[in-house]
C-alpha positions in Angstrom: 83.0 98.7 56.6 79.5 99.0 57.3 78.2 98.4 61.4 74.9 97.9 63.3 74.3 96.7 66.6 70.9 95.1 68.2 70.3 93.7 71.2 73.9 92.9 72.1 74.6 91.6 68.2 76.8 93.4 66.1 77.3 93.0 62.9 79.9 94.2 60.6 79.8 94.1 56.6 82.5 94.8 54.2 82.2 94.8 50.7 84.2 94.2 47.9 83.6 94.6 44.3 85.3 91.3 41.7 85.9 91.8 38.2 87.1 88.5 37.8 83.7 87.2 38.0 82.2 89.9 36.1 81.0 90.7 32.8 80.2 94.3 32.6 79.6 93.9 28.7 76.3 91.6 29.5 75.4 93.7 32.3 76.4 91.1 35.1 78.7 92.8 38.0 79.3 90.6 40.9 80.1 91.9 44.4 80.9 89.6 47.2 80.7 90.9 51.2 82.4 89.1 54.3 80.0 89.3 57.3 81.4 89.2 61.0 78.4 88.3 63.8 79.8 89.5 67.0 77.8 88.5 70.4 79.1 91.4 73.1 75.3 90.4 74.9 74.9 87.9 78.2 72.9 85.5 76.5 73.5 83.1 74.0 71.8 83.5 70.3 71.8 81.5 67.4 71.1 82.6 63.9 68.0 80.6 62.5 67.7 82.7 59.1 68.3 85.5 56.8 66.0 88.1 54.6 68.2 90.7 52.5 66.5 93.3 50.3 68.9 93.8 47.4 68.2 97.3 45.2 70.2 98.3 41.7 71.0 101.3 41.0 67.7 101.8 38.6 65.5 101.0 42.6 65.1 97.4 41.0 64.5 95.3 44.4 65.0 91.9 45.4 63.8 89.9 48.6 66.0 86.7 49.8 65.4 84.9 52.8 66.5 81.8 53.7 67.5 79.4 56.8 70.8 80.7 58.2 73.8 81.5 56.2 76.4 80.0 53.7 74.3 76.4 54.7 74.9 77.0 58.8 73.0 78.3 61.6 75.9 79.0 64.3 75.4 79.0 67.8 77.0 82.7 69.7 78.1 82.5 73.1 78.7 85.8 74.6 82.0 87.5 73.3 82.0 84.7 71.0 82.1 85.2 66.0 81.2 83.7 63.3 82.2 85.2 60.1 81.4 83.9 56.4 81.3 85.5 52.9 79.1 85.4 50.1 77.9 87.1 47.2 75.9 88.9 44.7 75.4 89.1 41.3 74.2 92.7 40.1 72.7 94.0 35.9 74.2 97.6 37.5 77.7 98.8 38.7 76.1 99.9 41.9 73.8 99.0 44.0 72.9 98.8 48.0 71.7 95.3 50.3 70.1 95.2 53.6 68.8 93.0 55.8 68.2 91.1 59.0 69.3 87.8 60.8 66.3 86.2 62.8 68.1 85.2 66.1 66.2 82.7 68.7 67.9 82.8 72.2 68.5 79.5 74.5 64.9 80.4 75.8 63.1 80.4 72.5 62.7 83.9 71.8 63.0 85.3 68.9 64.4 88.9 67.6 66.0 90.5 64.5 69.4 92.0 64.1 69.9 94.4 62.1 72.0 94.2 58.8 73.4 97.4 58.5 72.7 99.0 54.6 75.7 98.9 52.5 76.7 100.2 49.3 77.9 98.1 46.4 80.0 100.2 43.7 82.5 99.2 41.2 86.1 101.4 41.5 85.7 104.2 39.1 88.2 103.9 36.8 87.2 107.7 35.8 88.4 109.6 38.7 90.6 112.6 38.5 92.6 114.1 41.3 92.5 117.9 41.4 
């Protein structure tokens, strides 16, 4: 579980690695990661869009940005969630994401949270216990 905090907005990342929708023999390994927005600020946010930068294990990056997430753009009350998961596709077993959401408060103004950076790695099936 991976956690940042910014201006009262914390948000918590955990992913998971699925080889059910992965084809390591075409060099496709797909990772999906549940995200839980927590408002613990005074003032009520909502989350207007997204920018991830996405990097494989050879330092290949990708940029996605986009209005809101999973097709919403929820409204945070203080001490009030919102959760969602997602995913991504990956030509490496490993890789990291990062990112920001672009909040607006109920005045208009604007700030990023932070997306904290989080690894993506298949299990090693390799490992030995000494």
């Amino acid at each position: 579980m991976y956690k940042a905090v910014t201006r009262g907005i914390s948000v918590t990342v955990t992913p998971r690695y699925m080889p059910e929708e992965s084809s390591p023999e075409q060099g496709r390994y797909f990772f999906a990661y549940t995200v839980e927005i927590i408002n613990t600020g005074l003032e009520r946010v909502q989350l207007r869009a997204r920018h991830w930068t996405i990097t494989d294990e050879h330092g290949q990056v990708q940029e996605v940005r986009g209005a809101g997430v999973v097709g919403e753009e929820p409204i945070l009350g203080p001490g009030e969630s919102f959760s969602y998961t997602s995913g991504c596709p990956l030509p490496t077993p490993s890789g990291t994401m990062q990112g920001t959401y672009l909040m607006e408060t109920a005045a208009g103004e604007t700030f990023d949270a932070d997306i904290p950076a989080f690894s993506l790695d298949i299990p090693r099936a390799n490992r030995v216990l000494h």
